[in-house]
C-alpha distance (Angstrom), angle and dihedral (degrees) to the residues before:
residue distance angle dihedral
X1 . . .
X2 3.51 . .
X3 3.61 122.4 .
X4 4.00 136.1 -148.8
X5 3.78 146.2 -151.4
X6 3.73 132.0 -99.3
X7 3.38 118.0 -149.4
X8 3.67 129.8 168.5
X9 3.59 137.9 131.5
X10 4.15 102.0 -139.4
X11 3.80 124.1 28.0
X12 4.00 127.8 172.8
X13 3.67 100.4 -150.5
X14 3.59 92.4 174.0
X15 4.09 87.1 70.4
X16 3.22 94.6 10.2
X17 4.07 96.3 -117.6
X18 3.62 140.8 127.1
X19 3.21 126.3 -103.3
X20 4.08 124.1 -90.6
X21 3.60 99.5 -121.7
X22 4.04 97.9 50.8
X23 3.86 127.8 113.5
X24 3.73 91.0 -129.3
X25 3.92 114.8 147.5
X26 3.69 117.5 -122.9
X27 4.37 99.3 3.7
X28 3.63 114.2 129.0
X29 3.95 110.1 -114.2
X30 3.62 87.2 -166.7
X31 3.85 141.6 3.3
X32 3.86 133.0 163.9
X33 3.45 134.5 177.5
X34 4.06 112.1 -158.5
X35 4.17 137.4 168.4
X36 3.43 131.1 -150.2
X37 3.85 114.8 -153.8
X38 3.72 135.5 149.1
X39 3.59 93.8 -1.2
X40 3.82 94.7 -51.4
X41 3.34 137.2 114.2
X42 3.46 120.8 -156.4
X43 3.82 131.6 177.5
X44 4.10 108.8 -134.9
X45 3.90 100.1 176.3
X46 3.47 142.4 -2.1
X47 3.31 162.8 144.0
X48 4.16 141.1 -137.1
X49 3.82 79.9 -5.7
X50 4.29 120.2 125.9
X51 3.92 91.9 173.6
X52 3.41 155.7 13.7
X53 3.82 119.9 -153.2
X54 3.53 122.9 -174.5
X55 4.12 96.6 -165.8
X56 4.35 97.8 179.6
X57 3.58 134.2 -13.0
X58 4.10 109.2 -50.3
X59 4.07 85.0 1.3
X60 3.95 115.5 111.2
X61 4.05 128.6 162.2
X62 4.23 108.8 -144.7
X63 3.59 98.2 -156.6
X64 4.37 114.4 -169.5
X65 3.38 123.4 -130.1
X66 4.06 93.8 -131.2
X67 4.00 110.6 24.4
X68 4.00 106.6 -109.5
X69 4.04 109.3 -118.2
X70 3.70 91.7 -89.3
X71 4.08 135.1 -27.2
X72 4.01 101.8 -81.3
X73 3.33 95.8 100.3
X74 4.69 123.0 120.4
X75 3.79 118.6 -111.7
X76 3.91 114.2 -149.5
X77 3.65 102.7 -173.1
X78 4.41 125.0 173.2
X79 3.64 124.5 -173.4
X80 4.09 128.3 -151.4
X81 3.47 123.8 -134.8
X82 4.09 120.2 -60.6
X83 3.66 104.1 -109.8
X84 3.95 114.7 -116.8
X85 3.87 92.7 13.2
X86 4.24 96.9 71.4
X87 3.62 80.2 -144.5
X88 4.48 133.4 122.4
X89 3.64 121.1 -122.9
X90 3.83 132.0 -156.7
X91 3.68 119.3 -131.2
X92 3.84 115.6 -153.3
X93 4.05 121.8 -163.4
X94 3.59 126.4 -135.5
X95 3.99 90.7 21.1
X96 3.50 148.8 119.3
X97 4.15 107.6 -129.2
X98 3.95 90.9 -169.7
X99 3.69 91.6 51.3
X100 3.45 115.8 7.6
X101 3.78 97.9 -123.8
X102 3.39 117.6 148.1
X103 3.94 118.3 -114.8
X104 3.98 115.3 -153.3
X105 3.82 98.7 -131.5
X106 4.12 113.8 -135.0
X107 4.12 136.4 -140.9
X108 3.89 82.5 -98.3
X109 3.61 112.6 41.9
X110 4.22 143.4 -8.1
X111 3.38 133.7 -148.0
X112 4.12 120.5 -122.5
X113 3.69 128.0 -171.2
X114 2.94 137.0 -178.7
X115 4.25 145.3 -152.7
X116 4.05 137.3 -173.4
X117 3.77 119.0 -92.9
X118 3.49 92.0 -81.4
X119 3.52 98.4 48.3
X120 3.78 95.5 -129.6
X121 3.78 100.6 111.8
X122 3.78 137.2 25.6
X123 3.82 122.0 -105.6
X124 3.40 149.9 179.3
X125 3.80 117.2 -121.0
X126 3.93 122.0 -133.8
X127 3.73 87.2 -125.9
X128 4.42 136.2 -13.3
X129 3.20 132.2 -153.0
X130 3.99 116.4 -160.7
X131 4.31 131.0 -166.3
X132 4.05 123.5 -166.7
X133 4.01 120.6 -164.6
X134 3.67 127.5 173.9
């Protein structure tokens, strides 16, 4: 049996996770996993994340825990069904849903919003699930 080395310079043992600030290929720096139902938002999981906002209808703020080293980091975001409608949504980082403007995400925090299936009106999902890389 042969047997390696671990090296690393930060290491959560507690969860078992690397640390936010790293240059580690292929960790999460951030992931959340949130519902919005009866009016209230409520974080279920996550990770590198100190809040959820939801700021207007289909508009939340995803604001990290520790600030990533700078804002060029990828968003993979997925949306649940819209409750009442039986329908999918799309959720779209880094963007206005009411307007489509785009909003330059920071170190600290990024916008998502998100729209119906058809992408003619803004919605709020029954539940999101969102992924940051850099």
């Amino acid at each position: 049996m042969a047997y390696g080395t671990l090296q690393t310079d930060v290491l959560n043992t507690s969860t078992g996770v690397f640390s936010t600030n790293n240059a580690y290929s292929g960790i999460a720096n951030c992931w959340a996993y949130f519902t919005y139902i009866s009016s209230t938002l409520v974080t279920v999981a996550s990770y590198n994340v100190s809040s959820i906002t939801r700021s207007s209808t289909g508009q939340y703020v995803i604001t990290f825990a520790n600030a990533l080293p700078d804002a060029n980091y990828a968003v993979v975001a997925s949306c649940g069904p819209i409750p009442a409608q039986n329908t999918t949504c799309n959720a779209h980082p880094n963007y206005t849903a009411s307007s489509g403007a785009y909003i330059a995400p920071s170190s600290s925090s990024f916008n998502l919003g998100i729209v119906n299936e058809a992408g003619t009106a803004v919605v709020d999902p029954y539940n999101c699930a969102v992924v940051v890389h850099r």
